[in-house]
N, C-alpha and C positions, 0 to 999 in steps of 0.2 A: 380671913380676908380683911385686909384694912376697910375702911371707910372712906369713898372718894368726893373729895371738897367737891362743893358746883363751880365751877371755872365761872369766871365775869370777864367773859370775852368781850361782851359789847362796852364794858366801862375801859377797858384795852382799846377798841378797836376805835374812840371817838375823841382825838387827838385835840381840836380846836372845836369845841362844844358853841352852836352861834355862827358857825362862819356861814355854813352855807347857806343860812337861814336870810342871814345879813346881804350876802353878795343874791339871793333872789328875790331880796325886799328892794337891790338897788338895780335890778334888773327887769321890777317889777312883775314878776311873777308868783306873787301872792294873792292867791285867791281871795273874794269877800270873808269867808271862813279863816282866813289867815293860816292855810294850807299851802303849802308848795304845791306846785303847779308839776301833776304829773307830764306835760309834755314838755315841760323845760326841762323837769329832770332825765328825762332819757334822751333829748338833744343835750344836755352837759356830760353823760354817763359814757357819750361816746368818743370821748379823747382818753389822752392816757396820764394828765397832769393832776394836782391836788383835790380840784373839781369835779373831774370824772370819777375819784375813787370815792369821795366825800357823798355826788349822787346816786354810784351804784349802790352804796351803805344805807343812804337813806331812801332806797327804793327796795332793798333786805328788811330794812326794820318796819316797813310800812306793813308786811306780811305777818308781823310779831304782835299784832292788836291782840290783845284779852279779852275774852267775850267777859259781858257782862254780868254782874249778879242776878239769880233772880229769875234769866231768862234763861228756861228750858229748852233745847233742841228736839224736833223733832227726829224720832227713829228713822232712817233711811226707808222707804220702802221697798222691800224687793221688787224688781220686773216681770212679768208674765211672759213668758216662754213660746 
């Protein structure tokens, strides 16, 4: 069986890298953190133009965080029956 490359969908899927970032900094919905502002993005996510696709993407990748080094999770506990 061959070897299958990892696909870089998301370096595909991010057309104009900045824009949305730009149109919610003049929209002012940049949090003190300098976060996009989750309630703008799913009031932009619901049309069907440049912007809606740009914040349902970045309301996808927002799920994509990496946990950090170092910090261990705990085991799930099971439930008592």
């Amino acid at each position: 069986m061959a070897k299958r490359k990892k696909k870089k969908w998301i370096k595909g899927a991010i057309k104009r890298p900045g824009a949305l970032r730009a149109k919610a900094k003049r929209a002012g919905a940049l949090g003190p953190d300098g976060k996009i502002k989750m309630s703008w993005l799913r009031a932009k996510a619901k049309g069907k133009g440049r912007t809606a696709k740009q914040a349902r993407l970045a309301i996808t990748m927002r799920g994509f965080k990496k946990k950090k080094k170092g910090k261990k999770r705990k085991p799930k506990r099971k439930r008592k029956k």
